[in-house]
C-alpha positions in Angstrom: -2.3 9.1 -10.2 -1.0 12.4 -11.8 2.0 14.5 -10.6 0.0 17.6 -9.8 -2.9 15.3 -7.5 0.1 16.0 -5.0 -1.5 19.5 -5.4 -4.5 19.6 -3.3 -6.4 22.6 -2.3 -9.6 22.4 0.1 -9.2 18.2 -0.6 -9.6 19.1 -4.5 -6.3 18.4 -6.5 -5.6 21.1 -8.4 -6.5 21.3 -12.5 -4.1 20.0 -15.3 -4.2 23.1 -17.1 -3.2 25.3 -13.9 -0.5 23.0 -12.7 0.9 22.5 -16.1 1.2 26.5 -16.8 2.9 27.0 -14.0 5.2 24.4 -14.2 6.3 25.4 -17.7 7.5 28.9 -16.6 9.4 27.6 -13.8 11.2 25.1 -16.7 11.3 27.9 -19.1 13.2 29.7 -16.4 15.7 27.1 -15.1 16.7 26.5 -19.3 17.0 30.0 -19.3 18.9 31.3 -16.3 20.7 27.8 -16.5 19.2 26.9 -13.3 19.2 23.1 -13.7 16.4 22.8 -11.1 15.4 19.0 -10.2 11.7 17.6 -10.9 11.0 17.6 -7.3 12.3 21.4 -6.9 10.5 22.8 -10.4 7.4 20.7 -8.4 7.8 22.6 -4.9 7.9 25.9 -7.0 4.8 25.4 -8.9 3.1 24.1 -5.1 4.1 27.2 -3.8 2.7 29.4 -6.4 0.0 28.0 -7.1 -0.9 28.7 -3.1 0.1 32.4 -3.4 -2.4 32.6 -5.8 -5.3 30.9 -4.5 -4.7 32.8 -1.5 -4.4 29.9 0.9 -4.5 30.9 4.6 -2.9 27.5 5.4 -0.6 25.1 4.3 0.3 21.3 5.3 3.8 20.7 3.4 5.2 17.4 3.8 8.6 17.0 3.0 10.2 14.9 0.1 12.9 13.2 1.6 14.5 14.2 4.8 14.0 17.5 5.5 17.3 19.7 5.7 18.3 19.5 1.8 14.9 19.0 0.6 13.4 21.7 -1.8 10.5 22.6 0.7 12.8 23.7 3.4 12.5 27.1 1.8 9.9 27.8 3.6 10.5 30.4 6.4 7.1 31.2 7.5 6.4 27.7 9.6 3.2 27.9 12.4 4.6 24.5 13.6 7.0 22.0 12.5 6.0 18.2 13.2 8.2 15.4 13.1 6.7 11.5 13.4 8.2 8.5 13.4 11.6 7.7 11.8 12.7 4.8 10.1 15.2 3.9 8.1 14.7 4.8 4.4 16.5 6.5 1.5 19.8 5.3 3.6 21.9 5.9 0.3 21.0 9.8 0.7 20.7 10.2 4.2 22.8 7.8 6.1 22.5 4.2 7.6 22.0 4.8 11.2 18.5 6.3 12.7 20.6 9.5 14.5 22.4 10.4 10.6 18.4 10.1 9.1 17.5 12.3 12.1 19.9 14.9 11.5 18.4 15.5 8.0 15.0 15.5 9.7 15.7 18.2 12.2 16.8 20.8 9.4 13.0 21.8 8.9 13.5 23.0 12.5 12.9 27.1 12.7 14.0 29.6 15.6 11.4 30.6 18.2 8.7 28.3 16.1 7.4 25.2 18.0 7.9 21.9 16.9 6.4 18.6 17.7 7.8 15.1 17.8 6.4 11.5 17.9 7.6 10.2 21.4 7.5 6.7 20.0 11.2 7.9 18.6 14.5 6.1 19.6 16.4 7.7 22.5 19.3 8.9 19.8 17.0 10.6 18.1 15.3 12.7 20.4 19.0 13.8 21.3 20.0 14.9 17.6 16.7 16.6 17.4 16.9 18.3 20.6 20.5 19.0 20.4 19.8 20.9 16.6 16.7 22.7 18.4 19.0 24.0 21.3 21.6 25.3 18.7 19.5 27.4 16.5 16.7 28.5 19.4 13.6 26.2 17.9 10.6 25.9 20.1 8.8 25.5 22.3 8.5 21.7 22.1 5.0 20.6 22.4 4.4 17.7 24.7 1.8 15.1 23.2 1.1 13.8 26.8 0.0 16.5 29.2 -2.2 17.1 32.3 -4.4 19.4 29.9 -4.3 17.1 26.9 -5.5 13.7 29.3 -8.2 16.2 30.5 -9.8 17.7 27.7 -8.7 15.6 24.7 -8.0 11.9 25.8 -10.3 11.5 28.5 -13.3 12.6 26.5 -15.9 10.5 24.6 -14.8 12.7 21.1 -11.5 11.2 21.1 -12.5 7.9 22.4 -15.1 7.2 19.0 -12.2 8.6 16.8 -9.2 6.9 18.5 -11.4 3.3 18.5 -9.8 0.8 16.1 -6.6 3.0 15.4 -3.8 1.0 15.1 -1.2 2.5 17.9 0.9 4.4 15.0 -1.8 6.1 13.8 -3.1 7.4 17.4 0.3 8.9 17.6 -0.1 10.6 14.1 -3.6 11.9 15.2 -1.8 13.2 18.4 0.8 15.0 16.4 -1.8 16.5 14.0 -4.0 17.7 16.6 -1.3 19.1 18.8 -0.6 20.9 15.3 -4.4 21.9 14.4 -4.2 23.9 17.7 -1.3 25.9 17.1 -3.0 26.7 13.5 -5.6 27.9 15.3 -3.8 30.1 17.8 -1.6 31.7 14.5 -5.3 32.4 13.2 -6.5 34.0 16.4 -9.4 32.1 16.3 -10.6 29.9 19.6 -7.7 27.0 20.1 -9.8 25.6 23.1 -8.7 22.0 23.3 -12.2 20.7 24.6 -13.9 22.7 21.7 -11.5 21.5 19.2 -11.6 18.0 20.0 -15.2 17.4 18.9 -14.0 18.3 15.4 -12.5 14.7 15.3 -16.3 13.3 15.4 -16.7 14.7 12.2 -14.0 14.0 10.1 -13.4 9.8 11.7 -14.2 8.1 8.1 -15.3 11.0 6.3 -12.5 11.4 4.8 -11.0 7.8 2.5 -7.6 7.8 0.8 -7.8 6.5 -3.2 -5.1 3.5 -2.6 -5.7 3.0 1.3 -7.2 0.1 2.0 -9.3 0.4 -1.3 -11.2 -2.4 -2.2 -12.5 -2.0 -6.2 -14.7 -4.3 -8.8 -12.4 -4.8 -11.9 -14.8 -5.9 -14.3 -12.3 -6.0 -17.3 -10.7 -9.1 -15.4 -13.3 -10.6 -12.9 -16.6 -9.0 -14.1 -18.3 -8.3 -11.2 -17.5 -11.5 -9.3 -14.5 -10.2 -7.2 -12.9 -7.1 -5.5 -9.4 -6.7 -5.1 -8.2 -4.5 -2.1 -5.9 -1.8 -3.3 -3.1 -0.5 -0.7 0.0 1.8 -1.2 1.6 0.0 1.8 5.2 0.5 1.3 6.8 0.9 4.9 7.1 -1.5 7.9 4.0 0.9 9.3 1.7 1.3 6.6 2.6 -2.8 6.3 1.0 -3.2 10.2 -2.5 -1.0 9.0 -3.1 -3.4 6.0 -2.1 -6.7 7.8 -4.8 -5.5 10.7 -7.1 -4.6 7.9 -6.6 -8.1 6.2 -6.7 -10.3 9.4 -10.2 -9.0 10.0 -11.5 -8.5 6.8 -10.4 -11.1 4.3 -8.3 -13.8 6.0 -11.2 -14.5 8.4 -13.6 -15.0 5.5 -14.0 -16.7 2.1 -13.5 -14.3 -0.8 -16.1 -14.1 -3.2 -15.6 -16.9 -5.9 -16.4 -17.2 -9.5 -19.4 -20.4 -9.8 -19.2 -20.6 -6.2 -16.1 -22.4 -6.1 -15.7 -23.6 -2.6 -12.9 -22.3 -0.7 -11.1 -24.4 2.1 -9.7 -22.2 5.2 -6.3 -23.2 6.8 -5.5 -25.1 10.0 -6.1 -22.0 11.8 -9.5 -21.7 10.2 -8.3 -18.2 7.8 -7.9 -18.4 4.5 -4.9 -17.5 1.8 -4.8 -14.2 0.1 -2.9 -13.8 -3.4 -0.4 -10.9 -3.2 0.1 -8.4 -6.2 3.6 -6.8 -5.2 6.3 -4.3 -6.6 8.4 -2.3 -4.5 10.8 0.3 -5.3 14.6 0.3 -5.6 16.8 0.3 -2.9 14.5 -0.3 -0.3 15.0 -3.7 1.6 11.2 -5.3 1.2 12.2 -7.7 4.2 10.2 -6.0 6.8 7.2 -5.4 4.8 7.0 -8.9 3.1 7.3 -10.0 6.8 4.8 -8.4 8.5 2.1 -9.3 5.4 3.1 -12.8 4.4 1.8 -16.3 5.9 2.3 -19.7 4.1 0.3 -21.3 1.9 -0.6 -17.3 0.3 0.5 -16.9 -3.0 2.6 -14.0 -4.7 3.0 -12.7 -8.0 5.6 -10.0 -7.9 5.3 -7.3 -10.8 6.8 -3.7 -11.5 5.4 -0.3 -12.5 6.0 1.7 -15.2 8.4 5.1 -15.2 7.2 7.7 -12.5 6.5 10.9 -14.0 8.4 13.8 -13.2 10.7 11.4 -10.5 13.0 9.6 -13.2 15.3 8.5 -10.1 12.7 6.1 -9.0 12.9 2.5 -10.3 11.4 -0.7 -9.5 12.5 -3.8 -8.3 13.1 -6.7 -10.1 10.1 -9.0 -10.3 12.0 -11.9 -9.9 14.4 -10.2 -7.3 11.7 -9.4 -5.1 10.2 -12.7 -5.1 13.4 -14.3 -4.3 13.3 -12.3 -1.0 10.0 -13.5 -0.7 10.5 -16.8 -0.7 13.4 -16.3 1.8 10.9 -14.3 4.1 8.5 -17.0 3.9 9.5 -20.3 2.2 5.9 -21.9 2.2 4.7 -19.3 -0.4 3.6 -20.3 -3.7 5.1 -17.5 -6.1 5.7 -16.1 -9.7 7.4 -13.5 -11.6 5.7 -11.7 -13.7 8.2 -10.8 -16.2 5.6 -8.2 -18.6 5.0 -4.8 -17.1 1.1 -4.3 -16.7 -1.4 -4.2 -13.6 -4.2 -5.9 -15.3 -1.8 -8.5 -16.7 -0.3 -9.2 -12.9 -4.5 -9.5 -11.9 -5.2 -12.0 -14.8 -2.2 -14.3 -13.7 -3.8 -13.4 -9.9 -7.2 -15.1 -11.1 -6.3 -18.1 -12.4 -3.2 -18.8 -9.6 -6.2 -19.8 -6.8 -10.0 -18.7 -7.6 -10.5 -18.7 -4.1 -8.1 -16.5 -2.7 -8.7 -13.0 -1.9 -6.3 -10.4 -3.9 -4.5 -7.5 -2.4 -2.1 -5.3 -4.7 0.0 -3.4 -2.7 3.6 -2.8 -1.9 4.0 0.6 -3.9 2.3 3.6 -4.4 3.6 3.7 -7.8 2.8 0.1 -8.3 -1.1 1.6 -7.0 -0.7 5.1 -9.4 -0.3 2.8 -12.2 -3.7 0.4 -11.0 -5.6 3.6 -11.0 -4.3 4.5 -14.5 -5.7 1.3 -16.2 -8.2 1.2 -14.2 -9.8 4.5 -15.5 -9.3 2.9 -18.9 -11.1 0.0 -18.2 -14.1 1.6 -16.3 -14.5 3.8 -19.0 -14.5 1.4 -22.0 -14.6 -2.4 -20.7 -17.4 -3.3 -23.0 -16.0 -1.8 -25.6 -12.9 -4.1 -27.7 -11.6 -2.0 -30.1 -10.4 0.6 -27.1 -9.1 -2.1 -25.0 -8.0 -4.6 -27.2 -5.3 -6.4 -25.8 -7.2 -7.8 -22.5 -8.1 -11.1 -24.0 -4.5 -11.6 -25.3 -3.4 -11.0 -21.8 -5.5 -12.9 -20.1 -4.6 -16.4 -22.2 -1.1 -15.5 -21.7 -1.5 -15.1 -17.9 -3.6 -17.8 -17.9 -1.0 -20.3 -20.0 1.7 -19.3 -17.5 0.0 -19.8 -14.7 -1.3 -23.3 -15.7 2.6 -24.2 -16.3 3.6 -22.7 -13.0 0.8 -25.4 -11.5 1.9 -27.8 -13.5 5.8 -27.3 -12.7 4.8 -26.9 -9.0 2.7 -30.1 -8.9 5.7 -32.1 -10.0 8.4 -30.6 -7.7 6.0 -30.9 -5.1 5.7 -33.7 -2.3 4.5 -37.7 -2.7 0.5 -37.0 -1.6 0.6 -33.7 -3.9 2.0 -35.4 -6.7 -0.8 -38.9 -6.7 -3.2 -35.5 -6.3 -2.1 -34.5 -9.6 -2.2 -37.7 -10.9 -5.7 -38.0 -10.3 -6.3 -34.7 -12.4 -3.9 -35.9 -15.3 -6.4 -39.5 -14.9 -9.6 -36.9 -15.8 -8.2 -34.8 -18.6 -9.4 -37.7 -21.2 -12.8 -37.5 -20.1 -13.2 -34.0 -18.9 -16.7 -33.7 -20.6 -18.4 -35.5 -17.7 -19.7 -32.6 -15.7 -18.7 -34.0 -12.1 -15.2 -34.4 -13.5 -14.8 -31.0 -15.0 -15.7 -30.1 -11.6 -13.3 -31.6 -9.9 -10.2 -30.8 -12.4 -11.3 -26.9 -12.4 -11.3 -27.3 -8.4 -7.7 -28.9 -8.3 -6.0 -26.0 -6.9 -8.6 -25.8 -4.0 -8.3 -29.9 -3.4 -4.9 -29.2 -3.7 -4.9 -26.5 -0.6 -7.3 -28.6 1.3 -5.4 -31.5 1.2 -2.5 -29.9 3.0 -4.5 -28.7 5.9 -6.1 -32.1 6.6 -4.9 -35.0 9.3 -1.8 -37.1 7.8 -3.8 -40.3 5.9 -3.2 -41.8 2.6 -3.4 -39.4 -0.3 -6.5 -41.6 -1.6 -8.1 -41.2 1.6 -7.4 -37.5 1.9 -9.0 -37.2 -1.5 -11.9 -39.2 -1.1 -12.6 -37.5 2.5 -12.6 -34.1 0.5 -14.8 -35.3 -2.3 -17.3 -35.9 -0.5 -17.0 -32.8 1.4 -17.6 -31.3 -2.4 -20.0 -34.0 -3.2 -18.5 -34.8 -6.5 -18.2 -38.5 -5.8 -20.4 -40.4 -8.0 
């Protein structure tokens, strides 16, 4: 949420004060000695000091971007170096092809230190990364599938309970990590026994939770406390498999929980639609993502986030851009633009697009840093209107462009859809009769059913599903 929660020390991030007075004599320095440092270097310095001074025994760096350039390849005191699985990202700064990106990835390599890497990597990888190890002596290379590790690790009821419901990219990251946690141990001279150190997994499996990973939160500024809206930094073709697993068993195979109990129709395939909050930053082609996570008949309202502090390189995505790649990635979406910067604003417009859907934000974890921002605002002072004043505003603007969206969709849409929504305009005159209030605030869901039913006549279709809602009179 903060620039220095990238600062953690025993899984505390560390204080405001602290981070800040080290950072300013690091900028004091680089004005003076005419340095020019970057954010992201002036950041890795005030890491690094920060752990001199607390004394920390061990450190888990993760690079920036790519390895060889990047500001933490300073470091030349490595215990292990661990590479995982490449993909193609920041191509404009590390080349187009998976062998160029590897190249860059290599450079955190270190003579006579061993180094680990995800097996799962194309061929031409492997043979930039051994190639570069071979040139400057690096290694051993740790194998992540050995006699010893199938006998004492894999084999054994400790790994089984914390391997069970790992998607297959994550077993290999707990493989790499492992492989690493015993080399930490043998640089501490304490007891690296695999057999003993494996049945440290049974006590960390779900002790530990992300903030932003596979989050679900009450927003009671926008919902009350009718609805949760799962919160997910997915941003990579990966991450984009965990939450799509997560979703297919958690929300798609169940009705969300609905304002008034509106009823909530599932699809031909008996799941039901989920409303997507999306940014994404920059640069990155979205295709993969958008994907892996989108199904017709969801809905999406693409948003941005605001400027990322201490990283003024990194920009969204157009709104409107990244829907249109949405709705090449998946035509039978519903989406909209949402043209005003704001995470509550993008979750009004999400309530009133389908009150049944479930809501996942996701697609950034600066799109999620700014979520948590205004979300510590709103827990903190919901009730209270003069410190949040502007949520009511918001929410009849989102609501008033979301009812023209429905209204502009309804009349580009097909012949059944469009005698649908002349059976709503039919009501508006006498809305006051209860049953028929009913029915016009359940539109969208009659709507939605009424594409998943056997081809009849539109008045049949209707009249089968009102008396599934028991609104006929």
């Amino acid at each position: 949420m903060n620039r220095w929660d990238c600062i953690n020390i025993n899984n505390e991030p560390v204080s405001e004060k602290e981070f800040l007075r080290v950072e300013n004599h690091y900028k004091q320095l680089s004005e003076r000695e005419n340095i020019n440092a970057s954010e992201f270097e002036l950041l890795t310095a005030t890491a690094f000091t920060l752990f001199n001074e607390k004394k920390v025994d061990v450190g888990i760096i993760e690079v920036g971007m790519g390895g060889k350039l990047d500001a933490t390849n300073i470091l030349n005191n490595q215990v292990v170096s661990v590479i995982s699985k490449i993909a193609r990202d920041h191509q404009g700064f590390l080349g187009n092809t998976l062998e160029e990106i590897a190249s860059h990835k290599a450079g955190i390599l270190r003579p006579n230190v061993p180094f680990i890497v995800n097996p799962m990597n194309d061929f031409g990888v492997h043979e930039v990364i051994e190639d570069y190890a071979k040139e400057i002596g690096a290694g051993p290379r740790l194998l992540v599938d050995t006699v010893d590790l199938r006998e004492h690790v894999f084999n054994t009821s400790f790994w089984r309970d914390f391997a069970d419901g790992l998607l297959p990219f994550q077993r290999d990251n707990a493989v790499l990590a492992f492989l690493a946690y015993i080399e930490v141990l043998k640089s501490l001279k304490l007891n690296s026994n695999m057999h003993k150190a494996v049945q440290m997994l049974s006590k960390i499996r779900n002790k530990q939770t992300l903030p932003g990973r596979q989050q679900r939160l009450f927003v009671p500024v926008v919902f009350g406390n009718r609805k949760d809206v799962l919160v997910d930094g997915a941003h990579n073709p990966d991450a984009a498999e965990s939450l799509l697993a997560y979703v297919e068993k958690n929300l798609r195979a169940r009705p969300a929980n609905s304002p008034n109990n509106v009823y909530n129709p599932p699809n031909k395939d008996n799941t039901h639609h989920i409303t997507w909050v999306l940014a994404m930053t920059e640069g990155k082609d979205p295709r993969q993502v958008l994907e892996t996570l989108l199904r017709p008949g969801d809905y999406v309202l693409t948003t941005d986030f605001g400027p990322v502090d201490g990283m003024p390189w990194v920009t969204p995505m157009g709104p409107k851009a990244l829907l249109s790649i949405a709705h090449e990635v998946c035509p039978r979406i519903r989406g909209l633009a949402i043209s005003k910067r704001g995470v509550y604003r993008a979750l009004c417009a999400a309530k009133y697009i389908s009150k049944s859907a479930h809501i996942v934000l996701t697609g950034s974890l600066y799109l999620v840093g700014d979520f948590f921002r205004e979300h510590q605002v709103g827990q903190r002072c919901y009730k209270d209107s003069e410190e949040f004043p502007s949520i009511q505003e918001i929410d009849l603007e989102e609501r008033a462009r979301v009812n023209e969206f429905l209204d502009e969709a309804a009349r580009g849409a097909d012949e059944e859809v469009f005698q649908a929504n002349g059976v709503r305009n039919s009501f508006r005159s006498v809305s006051s009769i209860p049953s028929t209030k009913k029915f016009f605030e359940d539109f969208e869901d009659i709507r939605t059913h009424l594409e998943n039913l056997p081809p009849k006549s539109s008045k049949a279709r209707i009249s089968q599903y009102l008396t599934h809602k028991s609104l006929r009179k």
